[in-house]
N, C-alpha and C positions, 0 to 999 in steps of 0.2 A: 689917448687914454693911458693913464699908468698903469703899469703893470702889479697886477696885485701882487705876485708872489714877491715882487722885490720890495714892494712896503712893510707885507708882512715881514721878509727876512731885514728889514730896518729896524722894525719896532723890537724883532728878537734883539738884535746885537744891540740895541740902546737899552735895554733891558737887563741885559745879561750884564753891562757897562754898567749901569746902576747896581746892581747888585753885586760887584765886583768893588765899590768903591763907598757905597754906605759905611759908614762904622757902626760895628756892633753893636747892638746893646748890651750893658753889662750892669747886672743887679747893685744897687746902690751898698757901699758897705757900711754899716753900724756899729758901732762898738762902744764899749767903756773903757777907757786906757787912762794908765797910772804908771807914774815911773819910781813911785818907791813901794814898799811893803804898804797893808791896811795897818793905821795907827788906833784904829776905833774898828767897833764892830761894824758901823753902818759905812765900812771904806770896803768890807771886803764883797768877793761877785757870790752873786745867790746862785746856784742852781738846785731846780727841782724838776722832777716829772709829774708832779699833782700828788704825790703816798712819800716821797723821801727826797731828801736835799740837803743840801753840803754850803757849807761859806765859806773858802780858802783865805788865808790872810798873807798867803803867797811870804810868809817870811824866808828869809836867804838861810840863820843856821837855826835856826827853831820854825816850824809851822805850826799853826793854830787851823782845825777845820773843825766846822761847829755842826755836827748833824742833828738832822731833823726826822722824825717820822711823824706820818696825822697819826697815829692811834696812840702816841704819848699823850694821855690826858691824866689828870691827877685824881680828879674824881670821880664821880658815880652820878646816877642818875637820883634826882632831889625834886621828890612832891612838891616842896615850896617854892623852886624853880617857877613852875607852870606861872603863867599871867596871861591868862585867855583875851584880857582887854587892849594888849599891843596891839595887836591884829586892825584893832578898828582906828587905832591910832597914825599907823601909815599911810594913807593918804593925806591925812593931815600936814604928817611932818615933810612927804614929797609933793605939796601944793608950795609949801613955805621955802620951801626950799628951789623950785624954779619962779617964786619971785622973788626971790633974792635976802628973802628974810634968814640967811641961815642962825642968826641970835635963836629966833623966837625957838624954830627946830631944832637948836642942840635942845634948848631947855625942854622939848615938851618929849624929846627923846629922853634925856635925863628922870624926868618924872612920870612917864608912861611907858616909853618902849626900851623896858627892859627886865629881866628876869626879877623875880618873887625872891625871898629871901636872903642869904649874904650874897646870892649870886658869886662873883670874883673876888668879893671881898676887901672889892679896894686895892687890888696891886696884892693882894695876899692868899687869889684863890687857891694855891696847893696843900693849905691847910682848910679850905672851906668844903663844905660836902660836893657842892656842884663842880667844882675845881677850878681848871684852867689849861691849856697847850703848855707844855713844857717840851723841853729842848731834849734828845736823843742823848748828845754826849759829847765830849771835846775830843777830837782825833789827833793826837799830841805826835810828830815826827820831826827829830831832831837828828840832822843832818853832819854827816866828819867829811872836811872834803884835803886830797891830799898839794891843793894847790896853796898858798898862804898869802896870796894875793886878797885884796880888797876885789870885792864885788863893783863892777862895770855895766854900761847898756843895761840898765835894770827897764824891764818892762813886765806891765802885768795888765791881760787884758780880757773883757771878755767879749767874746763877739754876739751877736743878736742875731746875725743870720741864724748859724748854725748852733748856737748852745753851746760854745766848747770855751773854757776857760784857759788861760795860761802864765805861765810863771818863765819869762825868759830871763836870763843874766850871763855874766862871761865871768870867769877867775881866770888869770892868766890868759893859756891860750887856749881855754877851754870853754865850750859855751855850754850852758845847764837850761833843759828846759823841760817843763812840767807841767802837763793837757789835764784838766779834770772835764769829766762828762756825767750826767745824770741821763740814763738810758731809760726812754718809755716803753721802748719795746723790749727788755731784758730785764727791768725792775731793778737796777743795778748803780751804786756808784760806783766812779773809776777813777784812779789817777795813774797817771803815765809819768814816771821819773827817768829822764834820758840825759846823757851828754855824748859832744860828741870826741871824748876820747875816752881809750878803754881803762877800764880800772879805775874812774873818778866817782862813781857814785856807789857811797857807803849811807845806813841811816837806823834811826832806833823810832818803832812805832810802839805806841802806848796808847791807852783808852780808858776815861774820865768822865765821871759824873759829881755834879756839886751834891749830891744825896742819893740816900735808894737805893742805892748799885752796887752792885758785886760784879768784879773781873777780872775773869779769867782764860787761863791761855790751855788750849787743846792738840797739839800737833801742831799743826800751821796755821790755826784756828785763834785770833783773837776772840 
């Protein structure tokens, strides 16, 4: 008869041997990566936390950051708005639309579901009562750097795992890199401006809107 305790101490040390020699698992990585600056709005990384969000256009001596808040609306609430009769209208338009009619559903969206009066206006609702989402403001930062080299290893990326955007490049022998984060638990945007030698990062912040807006400067307070 075999002796049990030395199968069991078999099956340990085969055990322990697998698990000594499995490889890890390791979470897949996702990202968006770009090697030059955004040349168009829809190049640059979105981050938000569902109330505020930022678009970096990760430029080398000018940056462009486009912020966002939800409660930038332009208008008001509008009686003529109301169309109680949408409502009966979506199942329609989502029957037509998983069989594959999507024609018939834009049109019966176009002529039913959707708001009473100018509504958006046609691309012009910040003049219409009911208004429209407009954009926070341009976050303008223009960069002095004491290297006079061209810009090298340009990468600008944003990752999926974790939400954090960035802006890396080299001058010389110096490498420049710049983390934005949009914090849910802090209500906060962030940018991190680093290099790694001392004395290399100088820069001028300013703050923009195409109308509406007055800005100004408090202490350390833009």
């Amino acid at each position: 008869m075999n002796n049990p305790m030395k199968i069991l101490f078999t099956l340990l040390a085969a055990a322990a041997l697998l698990s000594c020699t499995a490889p890890a698992e390791t979470a897949q990585e996702l990202a968006l990566r770009f090697n030059t600056p955004a040349a168009a709005w829809e190049e640059t990384l979105p981050l938000g936390n569902g109330r505020i969000g930022m678009m970096p256009d990760g430029g080398i001596d000018k940056e462009l950051i486009v912020l966002n808040d939800i409660t930038m609306w332009s208008g008001s609430e509008d009686p003529e708005a109301l169309n109680p009769e949408a409502l009966t209208y979506l199942p329609k338009i989502r029957g037509l639309l998983l069989t594959g009619k999507n024609g018939e559903a834009q049109r019966m969206m176009y002529d039913h579901f959707r708001c009473g009066g100018l509504g958006s206006a046609f691309g012009n609702g910040k003049d219409a009562p009911y208004g429209c989402f407009q954009m926070l403001g341009d976050l303008h930062i223009n960069y002095s750097y004491p290297q006079t080299e061209d810009a090298g290893n340009y990468a600008r990326t944003l990752s999926l795992n974790d939400a954090v955007a960035s802006t890396v490049f080299t001058k010389g022998e110096t490498t420049f890199t710049r983390e934005y984060i949009s914090s849910h638990a802090d209500d906060v945007l962030a940018v991190r401006v680093a290099a790694d030698k001392k004395n290399s990062i100088s820069f001028e912040v300013s703050l923009s809107r195409p109308e509406r807006a007055t800005v100004s400067v408090q202490e350390n307070t833009l």
